[in-house]
C-alpha positions as CSV (number, residue, x, y, z in Angstrom):
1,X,108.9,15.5,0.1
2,X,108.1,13.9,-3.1
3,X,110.1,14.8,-6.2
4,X,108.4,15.0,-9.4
5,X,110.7,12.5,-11.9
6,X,108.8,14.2,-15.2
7,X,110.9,16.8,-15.6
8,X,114.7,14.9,-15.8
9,X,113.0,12.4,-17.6
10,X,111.3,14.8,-19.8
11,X,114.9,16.7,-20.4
12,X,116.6,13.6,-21.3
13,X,113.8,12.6,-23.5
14,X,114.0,15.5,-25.3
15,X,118.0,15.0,-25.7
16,X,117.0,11.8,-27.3
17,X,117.9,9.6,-24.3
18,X,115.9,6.0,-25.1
19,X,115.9,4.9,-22.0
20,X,114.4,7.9,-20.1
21,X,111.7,7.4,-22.6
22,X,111.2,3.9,-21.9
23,X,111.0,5.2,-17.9
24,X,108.5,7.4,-18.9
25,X,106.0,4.6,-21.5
26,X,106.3,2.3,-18.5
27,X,105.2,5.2,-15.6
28,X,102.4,6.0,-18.1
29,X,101.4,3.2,-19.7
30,X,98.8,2.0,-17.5
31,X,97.0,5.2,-17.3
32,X,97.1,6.2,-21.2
33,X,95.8,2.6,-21.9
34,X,93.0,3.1,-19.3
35,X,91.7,6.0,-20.7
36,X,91.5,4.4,-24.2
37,X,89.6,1.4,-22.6
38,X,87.2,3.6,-21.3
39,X,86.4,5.3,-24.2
40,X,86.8,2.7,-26.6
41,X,85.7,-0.9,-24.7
42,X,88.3,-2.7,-26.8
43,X,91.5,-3.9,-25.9
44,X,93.3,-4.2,-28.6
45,X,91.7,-0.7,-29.7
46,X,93.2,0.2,-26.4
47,X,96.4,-0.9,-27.1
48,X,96.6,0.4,-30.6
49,X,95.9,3.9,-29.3
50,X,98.2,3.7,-26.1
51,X,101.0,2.9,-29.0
52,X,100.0,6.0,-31.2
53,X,100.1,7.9,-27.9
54,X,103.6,7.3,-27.5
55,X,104.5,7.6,-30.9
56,X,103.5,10.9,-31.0
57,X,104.9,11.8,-27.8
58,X,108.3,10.8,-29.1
59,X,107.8,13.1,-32.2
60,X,106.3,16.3,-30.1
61,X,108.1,16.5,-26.6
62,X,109.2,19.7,-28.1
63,X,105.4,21.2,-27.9
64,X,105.0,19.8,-24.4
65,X,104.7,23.0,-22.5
66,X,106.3,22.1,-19.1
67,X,104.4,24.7,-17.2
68,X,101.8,22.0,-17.0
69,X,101.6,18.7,-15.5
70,X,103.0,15.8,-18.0
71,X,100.3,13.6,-17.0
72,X,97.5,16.5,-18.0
73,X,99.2,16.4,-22.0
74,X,99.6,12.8,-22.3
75,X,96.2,12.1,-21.0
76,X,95.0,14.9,-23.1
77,X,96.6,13.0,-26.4
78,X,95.4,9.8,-25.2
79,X,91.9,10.9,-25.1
80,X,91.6,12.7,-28.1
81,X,93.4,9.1,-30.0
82,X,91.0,7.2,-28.7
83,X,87.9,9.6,-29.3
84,X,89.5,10.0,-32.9
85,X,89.4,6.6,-33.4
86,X,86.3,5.9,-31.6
87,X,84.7,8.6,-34.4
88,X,86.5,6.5,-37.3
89,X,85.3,3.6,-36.8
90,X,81.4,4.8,-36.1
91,X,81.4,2.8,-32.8
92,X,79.6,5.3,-31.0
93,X,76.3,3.5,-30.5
94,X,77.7,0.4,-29.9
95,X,77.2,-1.3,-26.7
96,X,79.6,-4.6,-26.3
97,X,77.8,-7.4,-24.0
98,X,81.1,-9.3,-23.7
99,X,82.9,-6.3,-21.6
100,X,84.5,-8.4,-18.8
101,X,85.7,-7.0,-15.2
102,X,88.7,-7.8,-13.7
103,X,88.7,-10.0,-10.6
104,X,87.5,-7.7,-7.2
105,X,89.4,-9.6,-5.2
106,X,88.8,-10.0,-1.4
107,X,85.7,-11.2,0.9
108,X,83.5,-14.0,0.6
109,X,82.3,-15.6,-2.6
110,X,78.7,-14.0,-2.4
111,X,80.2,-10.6,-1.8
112,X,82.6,-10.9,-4.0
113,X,79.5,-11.7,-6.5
114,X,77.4,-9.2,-5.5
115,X,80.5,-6.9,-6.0
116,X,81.3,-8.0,-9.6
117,X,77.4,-7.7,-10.7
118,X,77.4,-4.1,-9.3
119,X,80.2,-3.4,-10.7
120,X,79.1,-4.9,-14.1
121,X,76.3,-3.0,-14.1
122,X,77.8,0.2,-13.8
123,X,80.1,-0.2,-16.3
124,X,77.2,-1.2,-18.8
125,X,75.8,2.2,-17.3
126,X,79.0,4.2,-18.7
127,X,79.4,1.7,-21.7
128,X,75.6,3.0,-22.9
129,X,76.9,6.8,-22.4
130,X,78.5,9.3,-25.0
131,X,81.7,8.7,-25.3
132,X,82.4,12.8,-23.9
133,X,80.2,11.9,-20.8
134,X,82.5,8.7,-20.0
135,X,85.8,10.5,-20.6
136,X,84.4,13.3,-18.3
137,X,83.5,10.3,-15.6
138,X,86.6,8.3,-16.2
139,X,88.9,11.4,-15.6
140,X,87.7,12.6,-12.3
141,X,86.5,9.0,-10.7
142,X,88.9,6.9,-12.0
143,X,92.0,9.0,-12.8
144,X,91.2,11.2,-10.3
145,X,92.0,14.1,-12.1
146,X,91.1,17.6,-10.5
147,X,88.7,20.0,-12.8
148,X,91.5,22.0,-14.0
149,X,93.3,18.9,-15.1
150,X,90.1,17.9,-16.6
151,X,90.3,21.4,-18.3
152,X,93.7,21.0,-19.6
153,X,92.6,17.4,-20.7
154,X,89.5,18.3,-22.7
155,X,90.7,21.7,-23.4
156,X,87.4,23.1,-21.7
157,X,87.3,25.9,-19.1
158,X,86.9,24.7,-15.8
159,X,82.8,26.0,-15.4
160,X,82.4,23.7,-18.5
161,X,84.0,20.6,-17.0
162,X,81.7,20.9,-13.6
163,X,78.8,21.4,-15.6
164,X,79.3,18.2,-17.9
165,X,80.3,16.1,-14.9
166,X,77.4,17.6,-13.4
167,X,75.1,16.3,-16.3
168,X,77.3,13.1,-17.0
169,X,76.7,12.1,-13.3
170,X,72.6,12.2,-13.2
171,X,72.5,10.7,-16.5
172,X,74.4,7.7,-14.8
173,X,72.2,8.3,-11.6
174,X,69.1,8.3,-13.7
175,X,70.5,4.8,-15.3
176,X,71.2,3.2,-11.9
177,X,68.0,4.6,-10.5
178,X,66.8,1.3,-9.3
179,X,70.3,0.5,-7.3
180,X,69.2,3.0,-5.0
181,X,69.4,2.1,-1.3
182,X,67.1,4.0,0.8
């Protein structure tokens, strides 16, 4: 059975232990710096916030409430950073054409083609969304967050999250209408 390491490494955290927190930046680092990215489109946005996440993590491990899942409050901080920022800086509306994909990977060149330009265009999809309907997207498809987690994230009630994901989803639908494969 899987043990959880949070908790031990939380504990020593909070006891001031550097190294337990360097355990726990590089077990979350990927994930907090996705969810920036997805919000924000930037990497070095990205990377700006993923550092102010774990700044403030090492200043508040005494409000983590530890009847919750770790990953749920450091998510939770890491969206709110980067929607804060995203707000500060008015990039809202902003659609960046450069926004490059990360190799797919296996099959055949033309696959692999047709792959990356599907998977461009779905990202342009999300790029040309709120920032609230992405965050929604990003946490249940791509984090794969549950709806309570979602909940926790967002701080929304559960009936809330369904019903934005709900929404965010035919929005996206609507934009990829013509992908449709009957």
């Amino acid at each position: 059975m899987y043990e959880d390491p949070d908790p031990k490494l939380i504990e020593r955290c909070r006891q001031g232990d550097r190294a337990a927190f360097a355990d726990l930046v590089a077990l979350y680092q990927r994930p907090v710096f996705n969810a920036a990215f997805w919000i924000l489109h930037r990497v070095e946005d990205a990377s700006d916030v993923t550092q102010a996440v774990f700044l403030r993590v090492w200043e508040r491990f005494d409000e983590y409430d530890a009847q919750y899942r770790f990953f749920s409050w450091i998510y939770r901080i890491a969206v709110n950073e980067a929607l804060n920022l995203r707000r500060r800086t008015e990039r809202e509306d902003e659609l960046d054409e450069d926004f490059d994909l990360p190799d797919g990977g296996n099959g055949n060149p033309e696959s692999r083609l047709i792959e990356a330009q599907l998977e461009q265009r779905v990202q342009r999809a999300l790029q040309r969304m709120s920032a609230h309907d992405r965050a929604v997207l990003m946490l249940r498809h791509y984090s794969e967050c549950s709806y309570e987690e979602i909940g926790q994230i967002l701080e929304l009630d559960e009936k809330t999250v369904k019903s934005r994901l709900f929404e965010a989803r035919r929005r996206l639908q609507s934009q990829l209408a013509d992908l449709r494969v009957n």
